[in-house]
N, C-alpha and C positions, 0 to 999 in steps of 0.2 A: 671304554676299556679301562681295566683297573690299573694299578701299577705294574701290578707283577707279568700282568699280560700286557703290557707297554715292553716293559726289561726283556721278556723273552721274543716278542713281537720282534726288539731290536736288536737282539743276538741273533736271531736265525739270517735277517736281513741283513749282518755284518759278514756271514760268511755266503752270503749271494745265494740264497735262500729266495726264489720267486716269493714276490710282495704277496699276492693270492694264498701261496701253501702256509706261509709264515704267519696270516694272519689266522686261519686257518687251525693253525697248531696252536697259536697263541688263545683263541677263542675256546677250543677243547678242553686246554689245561684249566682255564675259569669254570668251564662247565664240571669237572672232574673234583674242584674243591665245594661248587656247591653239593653235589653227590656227598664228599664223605663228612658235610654236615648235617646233609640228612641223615645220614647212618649215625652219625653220634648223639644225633637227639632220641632216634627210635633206639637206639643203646640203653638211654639215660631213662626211657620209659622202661623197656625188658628189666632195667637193676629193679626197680619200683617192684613190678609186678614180680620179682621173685624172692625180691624181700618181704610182700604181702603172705605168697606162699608158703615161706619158710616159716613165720611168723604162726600164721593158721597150722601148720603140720606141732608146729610146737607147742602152743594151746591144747590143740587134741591131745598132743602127747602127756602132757603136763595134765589134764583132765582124766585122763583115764588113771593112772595110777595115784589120782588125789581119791579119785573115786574106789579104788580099789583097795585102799590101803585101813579098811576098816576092820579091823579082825571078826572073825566068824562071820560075815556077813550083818552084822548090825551098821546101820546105819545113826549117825547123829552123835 
């Protein structure tokens, strides 16, 4: 049991909280902080991948009117 589920463990059992439900609740809230650390690493991946994409969208963008920008159609 970490701290913090020690600390709330021991507040819910100061106000006469059955030992079972308190632990209980106290074991939920640990499970609930690994939860939103896995949501912050698949976060930290989705920023990635929509920097790749933004990236790609802006090449093409930047490609086509580098390509376009030849008058009459000459090329070189």
């Amino acid at each position: 049991m970490s701290t913090m589920q020690a600390e709330v463990f021991e507040a819910f059992r100061s106000i006469d909280i059955p030992e079972e439900k308190a632990l209980k609740a106290a074991t939920a809230l640990g499970q609930r902080d690994t939860d939103v650390t896995a949501l912050k690493s698949d976060r930290s991946v989705m920023k990635w991948m929509m920097g790749f994409v933004l990236a790609f969208q802006v090449a093409i963008f930047v490609k086509l009117f580098i390509h376009c920008t030849a008058p009459f159609g000459r090329h070189g």
